[in-house]
N, C-alpha and C positions, 0 to 999 in steps of 0.2 A: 027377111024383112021384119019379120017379129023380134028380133033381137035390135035391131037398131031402131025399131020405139020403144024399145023396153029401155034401153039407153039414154034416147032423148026426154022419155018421162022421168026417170030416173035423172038428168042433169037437170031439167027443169022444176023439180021438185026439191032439189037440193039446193039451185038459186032464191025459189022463193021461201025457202028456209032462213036463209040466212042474209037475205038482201036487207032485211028489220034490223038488223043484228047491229049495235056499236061496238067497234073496236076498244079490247081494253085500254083504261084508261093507267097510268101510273099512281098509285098513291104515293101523297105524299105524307113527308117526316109529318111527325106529330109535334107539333109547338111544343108539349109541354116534357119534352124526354130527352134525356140527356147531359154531360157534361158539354159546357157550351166554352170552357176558358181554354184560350190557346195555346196557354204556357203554363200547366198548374205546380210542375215539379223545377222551375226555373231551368231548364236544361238548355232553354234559347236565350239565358241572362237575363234581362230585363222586362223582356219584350212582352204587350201585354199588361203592362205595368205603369207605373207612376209611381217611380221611386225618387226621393231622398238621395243627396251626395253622397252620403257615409254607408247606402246601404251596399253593403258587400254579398256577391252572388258566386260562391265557387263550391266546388267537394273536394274530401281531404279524406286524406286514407286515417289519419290521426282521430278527424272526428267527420264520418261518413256522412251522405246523407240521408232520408229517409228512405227512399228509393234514387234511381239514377243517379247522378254523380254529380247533383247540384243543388244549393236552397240559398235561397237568402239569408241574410246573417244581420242584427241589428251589435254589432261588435264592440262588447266593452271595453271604453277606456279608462273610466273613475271619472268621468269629466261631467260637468252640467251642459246636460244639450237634451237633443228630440230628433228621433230619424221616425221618417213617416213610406210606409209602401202602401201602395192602394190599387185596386182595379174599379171599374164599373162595369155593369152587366144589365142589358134590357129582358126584363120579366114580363111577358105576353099575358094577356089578359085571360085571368082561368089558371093561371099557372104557378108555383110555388116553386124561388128558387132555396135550395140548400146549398149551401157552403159549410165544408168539413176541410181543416187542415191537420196538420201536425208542429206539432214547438216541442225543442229542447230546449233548455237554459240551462247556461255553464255560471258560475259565480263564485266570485270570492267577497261578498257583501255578507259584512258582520250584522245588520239589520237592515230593515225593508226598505226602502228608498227607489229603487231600482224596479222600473214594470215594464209591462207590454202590457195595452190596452188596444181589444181589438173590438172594432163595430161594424153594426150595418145599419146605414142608412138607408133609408127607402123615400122616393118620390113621394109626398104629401103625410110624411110620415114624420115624427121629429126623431133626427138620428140616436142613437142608442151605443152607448158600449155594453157591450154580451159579455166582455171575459175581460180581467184584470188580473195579471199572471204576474204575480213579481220572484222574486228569488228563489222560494222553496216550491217552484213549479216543476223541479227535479231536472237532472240529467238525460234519460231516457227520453226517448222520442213518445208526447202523449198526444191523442187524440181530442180535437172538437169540434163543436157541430153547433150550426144558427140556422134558423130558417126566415124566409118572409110570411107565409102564411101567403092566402092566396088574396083577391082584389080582382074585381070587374072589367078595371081597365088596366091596360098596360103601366108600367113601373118602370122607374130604372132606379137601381139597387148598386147602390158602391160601398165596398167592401176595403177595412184599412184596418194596419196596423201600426200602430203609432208606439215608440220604445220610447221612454223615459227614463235620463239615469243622472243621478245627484251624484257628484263627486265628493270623493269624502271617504266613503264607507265599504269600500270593494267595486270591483267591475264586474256586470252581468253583461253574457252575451246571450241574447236571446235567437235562434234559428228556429226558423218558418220554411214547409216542404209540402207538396203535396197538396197544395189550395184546390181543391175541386168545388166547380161550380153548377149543381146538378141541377136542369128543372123536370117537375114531376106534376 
C-alpha cells in the first residue's frame, strides 16, 4: 500500500510540475541573415531577373564561369547599344542588404568607350552607380561588393547592371556571376 502512494505522489507531483509548463515554441529565421537571391550564379537562366534581349546566359568550357556552369554575359559586338540585367530585393527594417558579384571583361577596344555601370538603388534614396568597370577591368574573374547601410523602415533596393558599348573602337564583353544578395 506504501508503494502505491508513493507512486500516486510521485505522479502527482510531477503533473503539477509541469502542467505551468509551455510547449516549446519554434524560433524563427532572423530577418536580417542571409542570402535571399534565388538565382545568384544564373544556373536557372534568367529567372530572378529582369534582363535585356541581348543579355546572353550560358557556360563554356573556352571561357568558364565563375562557379557553376552559367553567368550572364553583356556580349560585345563593336555596335552602339545598352543591355541592362537588374534584380530587386526587399530590405527589412534594421537590416543591411550587401551585394557582392564577380565580372570578367574580354575586349579588343583600343580606348575606353566601352563600360559596365553597376548600381543600387534604394527606396527614398537617389539611386547611385557604385562601379563603372570599362575595358581594362581585366580578364580574370574580380570581385565587388555594395552595401545599403541599414534604415528604420523597410526598403526595396534594385540592383542593375547596365553595359554600354560605342561601336568603333573594339568590342567588350563584360560577364557577371555569382550576384549574392546577403542581409545582415
Amino acid at each position: 500500500m506504501k508503494t502505491l502512494a508513493t507512486t500516486a505522489s510521485a505522479a502527482a507531483l510531477l503533473l503539477l510540475a509541469t502542467a505551468g509548463a509551455s510547449p516549446a515554441r519554434p524560433t524563427a529565421d532572423a530577418p536580417c541573415a542571409g542570402q535571399i537571391h534565388p538565382n545568384p550564379g544564373f544556373e536557372s537562366g534568367t529567372t530572378g531577373w529582369t534582363a535585356g534581349p541581348r543579355i546572353v546566359v550560358f557556360g563554356n568550357a573556352a571561357r568558364p564561369a565563375h562557379t557553376g556552369q552559367a553567368y550572364a554575359t553583356f556580349a560585345g559586338l563593336d555596335v552602339t547599344r545598352g543591355d541592362l540585367l537588374r534584380t530587386t530585393a526587399t530590405v527589412p527594417a534594421g537590416c543591411t542588404l550587401t551585394v557582392r558579384f564577380w565580372v570578367r571583361t574580354t575586349t579588343t577596344e583600343t580606348s575606353r568607350g566601352d563600360y559596365l555601370n553597376v548600381g543600387l538603388a534604394v527606396t527614398g534614396t537617389p539611386p547611385k552607380t557604385r562601379f563603372s568597370l570599362a575595358f581594362d577591368g581585366g580578364s580574370p574573374w574580380r570581385e565587388y561588393a555594395m552595401s545599403t547601410g541599414t534604415a528604420t523602415t523597410e526598403r526595396t533596393a534594385t540592383v542593375s547592371f547596365l553595359a554600354s558599348e560605342t561601336a568603333g573602337n573594339g568590342a567588350t564583353a563584360f560577364d557577371v556571376d555569382d550576384v549574392t544578395l546577403t542581409l545582415s
